[in-house]
KOLKOLKOL-5736 format. One record per residue (C-alpha): x negated, y negated, z. Coordinates in steps of 0.05 Angstrom, whole numbers, plus 5000, padded with zeros to 4 digits. Last residue first. Layout:
<lomar x="X" y="Y" z="Z"/>
...
END
This chain:
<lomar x="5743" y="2221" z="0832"/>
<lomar x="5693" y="2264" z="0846"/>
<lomar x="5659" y="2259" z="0917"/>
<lomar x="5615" y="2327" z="0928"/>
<lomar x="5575" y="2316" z="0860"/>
<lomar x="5508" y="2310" z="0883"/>
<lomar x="5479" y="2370" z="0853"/>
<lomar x="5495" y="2330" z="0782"/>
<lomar x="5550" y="2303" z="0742"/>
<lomar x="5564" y="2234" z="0719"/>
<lomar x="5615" y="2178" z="0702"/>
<lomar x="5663" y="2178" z="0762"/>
<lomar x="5610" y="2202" z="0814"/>
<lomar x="5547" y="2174" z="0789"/>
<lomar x="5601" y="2110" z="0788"/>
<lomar x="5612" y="2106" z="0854"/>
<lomar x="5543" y="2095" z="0900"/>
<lomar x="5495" y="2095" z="0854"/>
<lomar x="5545" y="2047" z="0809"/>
<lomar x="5563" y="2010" z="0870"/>
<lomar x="5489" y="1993" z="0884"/>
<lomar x="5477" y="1961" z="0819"/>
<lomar x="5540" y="1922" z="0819"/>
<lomar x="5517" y="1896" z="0893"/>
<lomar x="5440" y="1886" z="0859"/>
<lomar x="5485" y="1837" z="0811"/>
<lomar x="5510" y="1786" z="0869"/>
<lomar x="5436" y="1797" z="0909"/>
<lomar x="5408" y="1784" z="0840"/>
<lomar x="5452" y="1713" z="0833"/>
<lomar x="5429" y="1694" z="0906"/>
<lomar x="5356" y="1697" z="0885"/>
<lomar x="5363" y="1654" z="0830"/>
<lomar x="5411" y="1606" z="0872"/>
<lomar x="5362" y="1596" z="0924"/>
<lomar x="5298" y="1627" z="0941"/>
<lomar x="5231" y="1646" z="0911"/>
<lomar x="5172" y="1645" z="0954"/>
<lomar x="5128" y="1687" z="0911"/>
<lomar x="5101" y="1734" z="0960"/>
<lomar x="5163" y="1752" z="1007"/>
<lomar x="5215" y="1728" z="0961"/>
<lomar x="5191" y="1762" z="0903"/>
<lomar x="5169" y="1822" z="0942"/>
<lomar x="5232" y="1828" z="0970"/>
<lomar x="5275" y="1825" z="0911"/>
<lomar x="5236" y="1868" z="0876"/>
<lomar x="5232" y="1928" z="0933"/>
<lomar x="5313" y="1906" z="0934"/>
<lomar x="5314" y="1931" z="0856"/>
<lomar x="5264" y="1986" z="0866"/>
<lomar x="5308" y="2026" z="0911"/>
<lomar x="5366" y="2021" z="0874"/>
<lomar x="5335" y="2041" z="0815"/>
<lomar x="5308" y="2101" z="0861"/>
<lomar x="5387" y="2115" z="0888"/>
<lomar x="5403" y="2119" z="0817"/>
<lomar x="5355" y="2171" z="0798"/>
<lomar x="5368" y="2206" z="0857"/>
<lomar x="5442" y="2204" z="0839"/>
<lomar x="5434" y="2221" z="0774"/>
<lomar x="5391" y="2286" z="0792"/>
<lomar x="5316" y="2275" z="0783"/>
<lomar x="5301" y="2332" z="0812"/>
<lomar x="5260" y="2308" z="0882"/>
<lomar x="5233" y="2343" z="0947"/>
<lomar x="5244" y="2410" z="0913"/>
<lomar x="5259" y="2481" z="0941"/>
<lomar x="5347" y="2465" z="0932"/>
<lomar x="5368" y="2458" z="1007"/>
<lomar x="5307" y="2446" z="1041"/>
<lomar x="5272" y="2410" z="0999"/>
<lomar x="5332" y="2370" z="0981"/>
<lomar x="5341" y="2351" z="1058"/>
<lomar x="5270" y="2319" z="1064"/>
<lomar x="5283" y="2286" z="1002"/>
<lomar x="5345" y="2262" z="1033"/>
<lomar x="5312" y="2236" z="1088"/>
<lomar x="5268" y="2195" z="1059"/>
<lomar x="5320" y="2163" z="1019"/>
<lomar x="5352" y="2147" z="1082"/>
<lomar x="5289" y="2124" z="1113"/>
<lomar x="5284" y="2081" z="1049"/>
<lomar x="5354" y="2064" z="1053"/>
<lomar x="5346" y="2044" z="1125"/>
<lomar x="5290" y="1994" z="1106"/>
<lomar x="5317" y="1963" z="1043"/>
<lomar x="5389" y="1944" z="1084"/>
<lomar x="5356" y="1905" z="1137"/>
<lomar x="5316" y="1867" z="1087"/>
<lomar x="5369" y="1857" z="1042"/>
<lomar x="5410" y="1828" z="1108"/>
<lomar x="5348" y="1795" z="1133"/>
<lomar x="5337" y="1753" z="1069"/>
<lomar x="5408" y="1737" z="1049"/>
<lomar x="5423" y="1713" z="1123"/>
<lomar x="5354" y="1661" z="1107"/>
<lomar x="5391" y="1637" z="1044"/>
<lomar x="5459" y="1620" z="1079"/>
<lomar x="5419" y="1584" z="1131"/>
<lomar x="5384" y="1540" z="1085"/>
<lomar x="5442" y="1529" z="1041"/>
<lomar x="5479" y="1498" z="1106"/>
<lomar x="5537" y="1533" z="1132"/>
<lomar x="5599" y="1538" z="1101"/>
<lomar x="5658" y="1480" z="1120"/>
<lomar x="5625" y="1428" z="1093"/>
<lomar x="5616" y="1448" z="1012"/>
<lomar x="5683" y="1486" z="1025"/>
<lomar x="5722" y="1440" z="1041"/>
<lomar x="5706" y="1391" z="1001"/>
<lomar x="5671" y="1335" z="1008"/>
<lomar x="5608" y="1336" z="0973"/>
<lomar x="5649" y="1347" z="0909"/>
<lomar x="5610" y="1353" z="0852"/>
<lomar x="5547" y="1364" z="0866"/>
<lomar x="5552" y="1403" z="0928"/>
<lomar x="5614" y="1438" z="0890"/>
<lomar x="5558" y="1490" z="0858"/>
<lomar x="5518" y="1499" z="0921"/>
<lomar x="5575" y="1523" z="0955"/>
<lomar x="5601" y="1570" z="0909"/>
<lomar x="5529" y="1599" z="0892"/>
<lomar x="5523" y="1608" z="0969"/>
<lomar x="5590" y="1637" z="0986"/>
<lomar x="5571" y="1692" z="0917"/>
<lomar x="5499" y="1702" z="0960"/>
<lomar x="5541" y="1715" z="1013"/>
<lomar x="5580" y="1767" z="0981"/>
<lomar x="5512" y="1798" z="0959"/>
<lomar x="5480" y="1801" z="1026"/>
<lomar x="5543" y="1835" z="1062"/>
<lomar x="5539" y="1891" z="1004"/>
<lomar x="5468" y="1903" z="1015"/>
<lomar x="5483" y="1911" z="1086"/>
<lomar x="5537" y="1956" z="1075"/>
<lomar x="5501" y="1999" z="1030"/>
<lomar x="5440" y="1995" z="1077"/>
<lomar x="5474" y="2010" z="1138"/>
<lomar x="5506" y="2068" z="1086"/>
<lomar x="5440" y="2107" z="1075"/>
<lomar x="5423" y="2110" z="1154"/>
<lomar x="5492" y="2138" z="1158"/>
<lomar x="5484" y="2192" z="1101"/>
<lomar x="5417" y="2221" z="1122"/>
<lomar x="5430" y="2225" z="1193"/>
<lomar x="5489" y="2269" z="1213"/>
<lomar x="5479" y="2302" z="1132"/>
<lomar x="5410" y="2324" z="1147"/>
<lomar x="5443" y="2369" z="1200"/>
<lomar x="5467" y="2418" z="1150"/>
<lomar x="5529" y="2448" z="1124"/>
<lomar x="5527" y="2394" z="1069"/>
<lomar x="5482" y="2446" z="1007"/>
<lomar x="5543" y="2510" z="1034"/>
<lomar x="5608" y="2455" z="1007"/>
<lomar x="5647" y="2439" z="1067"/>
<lomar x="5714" y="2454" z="1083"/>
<lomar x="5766" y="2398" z="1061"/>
<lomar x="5807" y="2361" z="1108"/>
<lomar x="5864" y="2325" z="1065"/>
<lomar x="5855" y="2248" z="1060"/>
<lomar x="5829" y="2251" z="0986"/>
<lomar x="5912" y="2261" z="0970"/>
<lomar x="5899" y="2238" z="0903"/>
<lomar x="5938" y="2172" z="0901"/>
<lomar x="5957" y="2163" z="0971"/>
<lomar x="5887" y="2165" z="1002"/>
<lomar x="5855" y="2147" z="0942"/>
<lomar x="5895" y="2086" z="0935"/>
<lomar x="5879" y="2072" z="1011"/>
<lomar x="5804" y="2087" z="1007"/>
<lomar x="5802" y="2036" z="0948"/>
<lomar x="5845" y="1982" z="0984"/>
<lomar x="5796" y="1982" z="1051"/>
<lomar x="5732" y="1985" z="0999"/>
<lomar x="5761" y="1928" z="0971"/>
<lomar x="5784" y="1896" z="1036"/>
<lomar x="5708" y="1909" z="1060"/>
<lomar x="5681" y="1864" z="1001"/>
<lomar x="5732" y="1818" z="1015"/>
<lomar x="5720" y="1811" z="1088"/>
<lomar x="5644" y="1790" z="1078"/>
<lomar x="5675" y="1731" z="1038"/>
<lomar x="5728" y="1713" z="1096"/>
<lomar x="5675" y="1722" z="1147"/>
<lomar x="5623" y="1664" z="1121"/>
<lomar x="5655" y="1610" z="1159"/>
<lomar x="5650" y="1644" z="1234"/>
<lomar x="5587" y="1617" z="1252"/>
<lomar x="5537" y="1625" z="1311"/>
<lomar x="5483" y="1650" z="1273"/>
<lomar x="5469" y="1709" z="1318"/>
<lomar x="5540" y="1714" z="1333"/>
<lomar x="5562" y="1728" z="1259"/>
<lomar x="5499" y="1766" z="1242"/>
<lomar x="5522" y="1818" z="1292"/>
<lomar x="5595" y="1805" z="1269"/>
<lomar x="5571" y="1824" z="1193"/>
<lomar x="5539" y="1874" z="1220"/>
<lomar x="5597" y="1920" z="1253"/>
<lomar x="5649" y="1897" z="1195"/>
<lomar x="5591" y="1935" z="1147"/>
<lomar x="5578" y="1994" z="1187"/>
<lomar x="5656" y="2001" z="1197"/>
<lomar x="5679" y="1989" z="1127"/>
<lomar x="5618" y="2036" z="1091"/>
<lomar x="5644" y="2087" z="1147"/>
<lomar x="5707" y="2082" z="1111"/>
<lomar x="5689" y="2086" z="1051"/>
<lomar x="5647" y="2144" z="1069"/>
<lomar x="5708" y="2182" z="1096"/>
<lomar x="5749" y="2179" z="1027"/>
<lomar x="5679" y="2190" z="0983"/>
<lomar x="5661" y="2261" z="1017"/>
<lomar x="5628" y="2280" z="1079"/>
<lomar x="5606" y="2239" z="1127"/>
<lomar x="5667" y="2255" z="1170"/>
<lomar x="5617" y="2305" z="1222"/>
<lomar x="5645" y="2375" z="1203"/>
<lomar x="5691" y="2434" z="1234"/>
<lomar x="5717" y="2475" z="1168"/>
<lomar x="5688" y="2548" z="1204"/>
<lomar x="5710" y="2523" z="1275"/>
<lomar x="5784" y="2516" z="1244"/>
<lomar x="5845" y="2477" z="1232"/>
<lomar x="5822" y="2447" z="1309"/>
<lomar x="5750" y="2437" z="1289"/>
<lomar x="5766" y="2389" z="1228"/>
<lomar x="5806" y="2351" z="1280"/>
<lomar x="5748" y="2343" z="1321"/>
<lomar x="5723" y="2309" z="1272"/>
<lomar x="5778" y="2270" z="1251"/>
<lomar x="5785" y="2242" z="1321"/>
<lomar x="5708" y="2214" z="1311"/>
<lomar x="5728" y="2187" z="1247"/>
<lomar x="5791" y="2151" z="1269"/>
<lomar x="5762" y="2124" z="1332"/>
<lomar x="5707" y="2086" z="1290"/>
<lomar x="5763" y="2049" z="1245"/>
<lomar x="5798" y="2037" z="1309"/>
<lomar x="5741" y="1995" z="1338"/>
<lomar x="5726" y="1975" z="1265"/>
<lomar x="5793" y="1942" z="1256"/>
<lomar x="5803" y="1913" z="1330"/>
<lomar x="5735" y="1877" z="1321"/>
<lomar x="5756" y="1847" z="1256"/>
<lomar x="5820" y="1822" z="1293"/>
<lomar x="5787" y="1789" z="1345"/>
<lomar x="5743" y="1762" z="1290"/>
<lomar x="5806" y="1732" z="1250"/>
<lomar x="5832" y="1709" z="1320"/>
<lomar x="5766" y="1661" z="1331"/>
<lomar x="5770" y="1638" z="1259"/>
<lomar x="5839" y="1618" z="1275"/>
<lomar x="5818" y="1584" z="1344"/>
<lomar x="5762" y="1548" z="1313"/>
<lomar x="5813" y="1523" z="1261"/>
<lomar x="5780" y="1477" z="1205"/>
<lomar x="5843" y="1494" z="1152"/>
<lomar x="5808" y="1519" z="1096"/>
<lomar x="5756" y="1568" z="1138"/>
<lomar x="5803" y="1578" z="1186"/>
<lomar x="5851" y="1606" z="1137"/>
<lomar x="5797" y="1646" z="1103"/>
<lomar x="5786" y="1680" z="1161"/>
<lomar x="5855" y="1688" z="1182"/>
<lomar x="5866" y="1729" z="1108"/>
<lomar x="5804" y="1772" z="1118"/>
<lomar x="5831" y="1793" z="1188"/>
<lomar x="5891" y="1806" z="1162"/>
<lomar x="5861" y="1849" z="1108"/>
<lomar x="5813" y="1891" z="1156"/>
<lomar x="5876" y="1892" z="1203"/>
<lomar x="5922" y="1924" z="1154"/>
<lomar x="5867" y="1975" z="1137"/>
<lomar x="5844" y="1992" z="1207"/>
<lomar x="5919" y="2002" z="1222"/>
<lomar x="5916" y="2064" z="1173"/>
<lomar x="5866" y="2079" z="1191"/>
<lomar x="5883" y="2094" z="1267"/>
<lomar x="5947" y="2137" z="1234"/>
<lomar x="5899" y="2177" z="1191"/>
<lomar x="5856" y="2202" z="1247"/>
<lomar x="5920" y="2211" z="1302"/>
<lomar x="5908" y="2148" z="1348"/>
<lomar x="5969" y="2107" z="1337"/>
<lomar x="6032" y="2124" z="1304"/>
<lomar x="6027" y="2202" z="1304"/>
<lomar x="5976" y="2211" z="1365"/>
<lomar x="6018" y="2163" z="1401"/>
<lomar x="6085" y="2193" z="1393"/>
<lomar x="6071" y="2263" z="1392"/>
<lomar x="6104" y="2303" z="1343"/>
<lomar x="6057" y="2286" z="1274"/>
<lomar x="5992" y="2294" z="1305"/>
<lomar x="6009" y="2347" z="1358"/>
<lomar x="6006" y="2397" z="1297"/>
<lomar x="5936" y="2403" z="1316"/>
<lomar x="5948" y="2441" z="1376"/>
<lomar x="5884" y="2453" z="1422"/>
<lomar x="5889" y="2395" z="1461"/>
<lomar x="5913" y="2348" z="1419"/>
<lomar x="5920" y="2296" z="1479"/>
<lomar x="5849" y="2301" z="1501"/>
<lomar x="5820" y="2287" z="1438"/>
<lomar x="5870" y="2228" z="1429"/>
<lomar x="5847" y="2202" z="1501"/>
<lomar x="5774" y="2216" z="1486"/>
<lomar x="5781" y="2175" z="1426"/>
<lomar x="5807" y="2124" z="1473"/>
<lomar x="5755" y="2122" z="1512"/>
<lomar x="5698" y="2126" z="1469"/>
<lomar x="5722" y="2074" z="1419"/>
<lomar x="5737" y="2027" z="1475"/>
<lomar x="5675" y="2033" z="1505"/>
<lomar x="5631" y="2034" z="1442"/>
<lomar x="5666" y="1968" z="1424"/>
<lomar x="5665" y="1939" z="1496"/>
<lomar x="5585" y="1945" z="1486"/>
<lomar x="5587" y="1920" z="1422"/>
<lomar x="5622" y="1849" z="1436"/>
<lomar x="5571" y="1846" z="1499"/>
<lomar x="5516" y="1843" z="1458"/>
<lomar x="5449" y="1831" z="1492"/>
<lomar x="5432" y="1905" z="1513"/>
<lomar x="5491" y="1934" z="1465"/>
<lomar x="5443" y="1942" z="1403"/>
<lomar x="5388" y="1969" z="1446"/>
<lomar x="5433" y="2014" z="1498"/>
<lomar x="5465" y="2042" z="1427"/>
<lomar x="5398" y="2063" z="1393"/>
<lomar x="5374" y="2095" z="1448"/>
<lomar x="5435" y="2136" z="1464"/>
<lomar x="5434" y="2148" z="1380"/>
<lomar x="5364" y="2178" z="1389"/>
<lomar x="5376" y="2219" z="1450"/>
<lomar x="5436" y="2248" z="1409"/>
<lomar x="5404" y="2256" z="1339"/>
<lomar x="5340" y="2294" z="1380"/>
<lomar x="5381" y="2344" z="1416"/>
<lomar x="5416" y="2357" z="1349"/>
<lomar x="5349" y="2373" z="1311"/>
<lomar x="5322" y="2418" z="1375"/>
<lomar x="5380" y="2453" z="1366"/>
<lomar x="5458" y="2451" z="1407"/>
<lomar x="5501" y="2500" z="1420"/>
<lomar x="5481" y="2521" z="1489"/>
<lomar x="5456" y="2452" z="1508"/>
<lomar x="5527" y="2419" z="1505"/>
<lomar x="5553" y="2409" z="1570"/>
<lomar x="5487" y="2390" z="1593"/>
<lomar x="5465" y="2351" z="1539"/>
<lomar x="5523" y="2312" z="1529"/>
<lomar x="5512" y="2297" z="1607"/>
<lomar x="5452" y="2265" z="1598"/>
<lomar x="5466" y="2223" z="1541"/>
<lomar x="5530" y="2198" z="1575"/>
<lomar x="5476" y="2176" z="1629"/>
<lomar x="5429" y="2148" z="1586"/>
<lomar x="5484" y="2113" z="1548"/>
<lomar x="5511" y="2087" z="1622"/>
<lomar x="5442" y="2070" z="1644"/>
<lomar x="5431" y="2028" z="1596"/>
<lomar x="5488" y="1992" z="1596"/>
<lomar x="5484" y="1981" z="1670"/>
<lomar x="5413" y="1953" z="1663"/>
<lomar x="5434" y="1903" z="1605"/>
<lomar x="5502" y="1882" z="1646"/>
<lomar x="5459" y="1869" z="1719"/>
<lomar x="5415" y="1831" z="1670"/>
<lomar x="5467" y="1795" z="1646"/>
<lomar x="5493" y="1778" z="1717"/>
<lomar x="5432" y="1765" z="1741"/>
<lomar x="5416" y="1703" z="1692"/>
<lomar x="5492" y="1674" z="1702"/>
<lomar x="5482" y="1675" z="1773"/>
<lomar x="5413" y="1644" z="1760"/>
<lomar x="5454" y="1585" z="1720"/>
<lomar x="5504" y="1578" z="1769"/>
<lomar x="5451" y="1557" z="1818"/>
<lomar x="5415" y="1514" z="1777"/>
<lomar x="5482" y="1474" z="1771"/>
<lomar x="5495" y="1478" z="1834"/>
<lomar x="5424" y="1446" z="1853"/>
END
């Protein structure tokens, strides 16, 4: 009878948590409105019911998330509030300038992206629950202050001036660092959904590159300077178009860097059963099925984001489609994953063939993604290097 008992209390408390999540994001959607009505348009009205949606279904059943949004909320309200309407507060006051300040809270998203990546790892080698337990405290803490960063930078972008204000979607430097948050942020999903911690240092890696690329850019051309924005991104396209398109970058990404854990694994199976890494990772099966939902995850938000952008190139240039490089890109990209799927999906192939395209579609997808940018020119060229 206790037992049964502590069990119900257990039942009503998470549903006490799922309906006071809800209506907290109905309720901050709800007042967003209010105080913001007289600025915003139909389009805008519809982003913010559709992100307080959005939020109350991913934080419903995940308690990680919901202290994420919390956190992030709060305290980028604290560094909002702070500025005020003084700017130059960034670099006098203590914890704007060494905390919260945009570029300060990347800063520490950086060095905790890699020392998360590093305790994963560790764990992984040295079967620590507790060390693998730390390195996804630690991913947490990166994306939480990853997240605060770009919503501080927005409104920083409104304090130089109402005329430069934009969403940080805008260039390579703030996409990399969006492509680090959406892709920590699923990579923990999938982590408590599967209930293992063993594939985080390989996930990691792929964020520590993107984490070491966005700092050499950062130092190395300056990319961190607020720029206006070019007349084709002064549009609300850009609040939907180019997030949708990254949760399928960083999805695609977290599929191929299992698919590398995979073809490791299932390469010392034969030769060494026992090592570490053959029985540390999880089973093949599992491994392959992660694959699966992550490409198919990723496929459908870049075809609403490729959607999207069609949508957006009407309006901006009079034609759905131009066959600019990155279009054409973002199509091969397209049809790769449409491959993959269908293959899997009709053919029922899986294992190491499929886990060596995930590997290559990640080369595929970085070219759309970086190399139109280094190695071509077209109406898409907001992110030279």
């Amino acid at each position: 009878m206790r037992n049964r008992i502590n069990t119900l209390n257990i039942d009503n408390d998470t549903a006490l948590a799922q309906w006071s999540w809800r209506g907290l994001m109905a309720i901050a959607a709800v007042v967003l409105l209010m105080l913001y009505s007289s600025v915003f348009d139909s389009y805008e009205i519809g982003i913010v019911v559709l992100t307080a949606v959005s939020l109350a279904l991913l934080g419903q059943n995940w308690s990680g998330f919901r202290r994420h949004v919390i956190a992030v909320t709060l305290l980028s309200f604290l560094s909002i509030w702070r500025y005020g309407q003084d700017l130059a507060l960034g670099e006098t006051d203590f914890f704007l300038n060494y905390i919260l300040a945009s570029q300060s809270a990347f800063m520490w998203m950086s060095a905790l992206f890699v020392m998360a990546t590093v305790a994963y790892f560790a764990g992984l080698f040295m079967r620590s629950d507790f060390t693998e337990k730390v390195a996804s405290a630690l991913t947490w803490s990166a994306a939480t202050m990853g997240m605060i960063g770009l919503m501080v930078r927005w409104r920083e972008s409104y304090l130089i001036s109402h005329d430069v204000g934009h969403i940080p979607v805008s260039n390579l430097y703030e996409v990399f660092i969006l492509f680090a948050v959406i892709t920590a942020l699923l990579y923990l999903f999938y982590e408590r959904r599967y209930k293992t911690r063993s594939l985080g240092g390989f996930v990691l890696l792929v964020i520590s590159a993107a984490v070491a690329f966005q700092l050499w850019y950062t130092f190395g051309k300056g990319a961190h300077e607020i720029q206006p924005l070019v007349p084709a991104l002064q549009s609300y396209w850009m609040k939907i178009h180019v997030p949708a398109n990254f949760v399928g970058y960083g999805a695609f990404a977290m599929a191929a860097m299992i698919g590398v854990a995979y073809l490791i694994k299932s390469s010392i199976e034969k030769i060494r059963p026992q090592n570490v890494l053959a029985t540390g990772l999880p089973d093949l099966s599992v491994m392959d099925d992660l694959m699966y939902k992550s490409i198919a995850l990723g496929f459908a938000f870049f075809t609403v984001a490729t959607v999207l952008g069609a949508l957006w190139a009407a309006e901006a240039w009079g034609g759905y489609w131009s066959w600019d490089p990155k279009e054409t890109w973002a199509l091969i990209v397209w049809l790769n994953y449409a491959a993959w799927l269908h293959m899997r999906m009709t053919k029922g192939w899986h294992g190491r063939p499929m886990a060596w395209w995930a590997v290559i579609g990640l080369f595929v997808t970085l070219f759309a993604f970086l190399g139109v940018n280094m190695f071509l020119s077209g109406l898409h060229s907001y992110g030279t290097l």
